[in-house]
Each structure stands twice: as structure tokens, then as C-alpha cells.
C-alpha positions in Angstrom: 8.9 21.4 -6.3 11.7 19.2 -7.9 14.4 19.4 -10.0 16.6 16.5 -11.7 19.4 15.8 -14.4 19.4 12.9 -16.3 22.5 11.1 -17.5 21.7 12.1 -21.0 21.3 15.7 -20.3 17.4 16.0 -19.6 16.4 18.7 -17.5 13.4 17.2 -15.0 11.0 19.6 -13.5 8.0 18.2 -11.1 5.5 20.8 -10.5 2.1 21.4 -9.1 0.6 20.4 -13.1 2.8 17.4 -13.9 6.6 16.4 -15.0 8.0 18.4 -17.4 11.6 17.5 -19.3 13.4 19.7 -20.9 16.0 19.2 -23.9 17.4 22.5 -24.5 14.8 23.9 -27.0 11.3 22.7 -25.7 9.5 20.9 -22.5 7.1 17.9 -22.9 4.8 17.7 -20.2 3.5 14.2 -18.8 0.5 14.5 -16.3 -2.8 12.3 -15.8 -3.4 10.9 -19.7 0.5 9.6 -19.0 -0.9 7.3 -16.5 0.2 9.7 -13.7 -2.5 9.5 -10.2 -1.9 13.3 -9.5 -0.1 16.3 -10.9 1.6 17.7 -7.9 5.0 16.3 -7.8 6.9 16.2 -4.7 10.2 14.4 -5.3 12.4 13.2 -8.6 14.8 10.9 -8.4 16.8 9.5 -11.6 18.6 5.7 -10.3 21.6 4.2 -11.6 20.0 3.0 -14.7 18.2 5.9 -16.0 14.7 5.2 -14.7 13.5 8.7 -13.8 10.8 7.9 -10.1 8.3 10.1 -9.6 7.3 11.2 -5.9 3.6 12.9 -5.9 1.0 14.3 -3.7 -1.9 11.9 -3.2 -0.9 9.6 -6.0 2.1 7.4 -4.3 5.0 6.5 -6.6 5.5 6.1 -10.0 8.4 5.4 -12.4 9.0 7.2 -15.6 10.9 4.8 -18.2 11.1 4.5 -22.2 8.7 7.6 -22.4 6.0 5.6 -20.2 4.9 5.8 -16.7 4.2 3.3 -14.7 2.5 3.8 -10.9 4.1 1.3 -8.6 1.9 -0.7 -6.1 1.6 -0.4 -2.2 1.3 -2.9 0.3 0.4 -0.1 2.8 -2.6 1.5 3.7 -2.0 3.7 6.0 -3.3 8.0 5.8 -0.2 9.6 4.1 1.4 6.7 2.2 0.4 7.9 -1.1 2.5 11.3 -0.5 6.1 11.0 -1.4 7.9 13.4 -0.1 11.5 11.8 -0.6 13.6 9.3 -2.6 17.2 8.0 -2.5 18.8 5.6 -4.1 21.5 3.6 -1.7 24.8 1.9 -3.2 23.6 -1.5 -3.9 20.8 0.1 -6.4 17.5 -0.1 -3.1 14.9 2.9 -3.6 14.6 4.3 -0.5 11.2 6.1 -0.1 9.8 8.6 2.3 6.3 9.2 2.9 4.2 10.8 5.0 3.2 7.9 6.8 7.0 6.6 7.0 9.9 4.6 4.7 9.4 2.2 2.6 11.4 0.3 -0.1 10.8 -0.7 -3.6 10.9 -4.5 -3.2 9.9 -6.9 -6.5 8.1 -4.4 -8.1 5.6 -3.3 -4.8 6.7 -0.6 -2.0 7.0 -2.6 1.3 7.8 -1.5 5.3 10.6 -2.4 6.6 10.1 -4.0 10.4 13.5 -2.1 11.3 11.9 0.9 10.7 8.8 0.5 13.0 9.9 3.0 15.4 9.4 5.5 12.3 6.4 4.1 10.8 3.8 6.5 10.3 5.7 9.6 11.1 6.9 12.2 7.9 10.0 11.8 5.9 11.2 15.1 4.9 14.9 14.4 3.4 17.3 10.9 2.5 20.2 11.5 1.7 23.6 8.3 1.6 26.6 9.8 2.3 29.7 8.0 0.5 30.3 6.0 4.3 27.1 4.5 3.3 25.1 6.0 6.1 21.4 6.6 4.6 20.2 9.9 6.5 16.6 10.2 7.5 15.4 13.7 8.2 11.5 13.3 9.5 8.8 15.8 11.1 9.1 15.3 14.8 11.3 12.8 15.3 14.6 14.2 14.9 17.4 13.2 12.5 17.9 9.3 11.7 20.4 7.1 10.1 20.8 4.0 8.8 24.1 2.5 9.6 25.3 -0.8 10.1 21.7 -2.5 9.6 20.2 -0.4 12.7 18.1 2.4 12.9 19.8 5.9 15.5 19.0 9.0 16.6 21.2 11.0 15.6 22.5 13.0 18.5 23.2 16.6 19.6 20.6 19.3 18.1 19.8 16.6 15.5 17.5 14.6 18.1 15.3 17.6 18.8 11.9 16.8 17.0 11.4 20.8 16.8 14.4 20.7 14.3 12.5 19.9 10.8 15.0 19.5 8.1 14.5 20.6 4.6 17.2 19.2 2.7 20.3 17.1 3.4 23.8 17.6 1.9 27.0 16.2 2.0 29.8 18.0 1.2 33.3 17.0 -0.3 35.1 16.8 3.1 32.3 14.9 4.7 30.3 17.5 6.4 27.0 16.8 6.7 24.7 20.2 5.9 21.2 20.5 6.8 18.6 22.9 6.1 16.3 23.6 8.9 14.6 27.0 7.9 14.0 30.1 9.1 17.8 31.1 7.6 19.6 28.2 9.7 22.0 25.5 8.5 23.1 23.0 10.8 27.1 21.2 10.0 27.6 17.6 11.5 31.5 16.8 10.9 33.8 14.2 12.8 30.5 13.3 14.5 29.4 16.7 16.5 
């Protein structure tokens, strides 16, 4: 389901059974006697100071550090906040986290809403993604294309906006094109704003 490198050259895997790293030569595994709350990994995300975070199905976030694994704690109860479905890391060092019950950030230790991003609350996050402007891209399930810019939360316009449009995956490219995935073959290019 995921795939990260680490800085040091570790290969991370998140499956349907667990995290999985691997060297080179040979995988260690780290599932439910790690501390893990489920198996199926959804997301990986390794942060500017080598923590790997874990995004799973059913068993909310948790943060893979000095060979231990720690779950992090939720403020929210809400159907589909303990399914992570993305994570992103923005320039001053915030974990962004999608859920399927909205974003949320990592704030002192516990995931919290943010009231900006009421509008959003409860509806799927499918992709983040910060492009080097500093824009934070929200892709969600029925609600279009987002960003974060400037401390407010937009539509993003154009076939974007269209809550039929589910993107997959977000890219940016080295020119500044914005890619997105939205299935069924199709790739949709956002560049100089259309």
C-alpha cells in the first residue's frame, strides 16, 4: 500500500500484515507485538528528523522511532478518524494528516482539528502534497481539490472543483506543474494556474 526511503537508506514497505524495512539483504517486520493497533498500513511518511509515521486502517497513527512504535493519541471521535489515508510534512516541520473523517495535525504529542478546516471536517482525504510555493494540496472524496495557501482554505478551480474528480496521488514536478492522478488512465496538469 506504501512505500518510503529513509535518509539512511532503509527501504519502508506498509502492507496489509504490517511495516516491513528493508536493508539490502533482509526485511524485519513490525506488526501488533510492536505496539502497532492494526496491520493494514495505508500511508508512510519519514519527517525531517528521521521519525518514520505510520498511517493504518482502523488503528489511527502511529510513529516508528529508535526501533519502537509509538501510537499517537486522538482528540477526535468521529467514524473514520482512526483511518489514515495521508500524511505530509509542511516546511516548518507540521504533520499534516488525512483521514477519513478529515485533516488533522500532530499538535504536542495528540492529533487535533483545525477550525479552518471545518468546511472539510468529516469528508475523506485522499492525497497532501506541499509544493515548494508552500501551498499544502488537499485532494478529498467528493469535495474537489483544496489548498492551503496563505492561512485560508480554497477550492481549487477548473476540473479540480468537481467532487466526481477523486484524486489518487499528487505530484509536483520540477517546473511547477502540478500532476494528479484521477484513475481510470487520466492525469490532470495544473500549471501557471489553469
Amino acid at each position: 500500500n506504501a512505500i518510503a526511503q529513509s535518509h539512511q537508506g532503509y527501504l519502508w514497505l506498509g502492507t496489509r500484515d504490517g511495516v516491513a524495512r528493508f536493508d539490502g539483504v533482509r526485511f524485519k517486520v513490525f506488526g501488533l507485538e510492536d505496539a502497532l493497533q492494526s496491520v493494514d498500513i495505508q500511508c508512510l511518511l519519514e519527517d525531517h528528523s528521521g521519525t518514520l509515521w505510520i498511517g493504518t486502517y482502523g488503528g489511527g497513527l502511529a510513529r516508528l522511532q529508535a526501533g519502537q512504535v509509538e501510537v499517537i493519541p486522538t482528540a477526535i471521535r468521529r467514524a473514520g478518524s482512526d483511518i489514515v489515508t495521508a500524511l505530509a510534512e509542511d516546511a516548518t516541520g507540521r504533520l499534516w494528516v488525512g483521514t477519513r473523517a478529515g485533516l488533522r495535525f500532530l499538535q504536542q504529542g495528540r492529533l487535533v482539528e483545525e477550525p479552518a478546516f471545518e468546511k472539510i471536517a468529516g469528508i475523506p482525504i485522499r492525497a497532501l502534497m506541499q509544493d515548494r510555493s508552500g501551498v499544502m494540496w488537499i485532494a478529498t472524496s467528493g469535495d474537489g481539490l483544496h489548498e492551503w495557501r496563505g492561512g485560508q482554505l480554497l477550492l481549487t478551480k477548473g476540473p479540480f472543483a468537481d467532487p466526481r474528480i477523486l484524486a489518487h496521488c499528487l505530484l509536483e514536478d520540477r517546473k511547477g506543474w502540478l500532476w494528479v492522478s484521477i484513475g481510470n488512465g487520466m492525469v490532470l496538469c495544473r500549471r501557471e494556474g489553469t
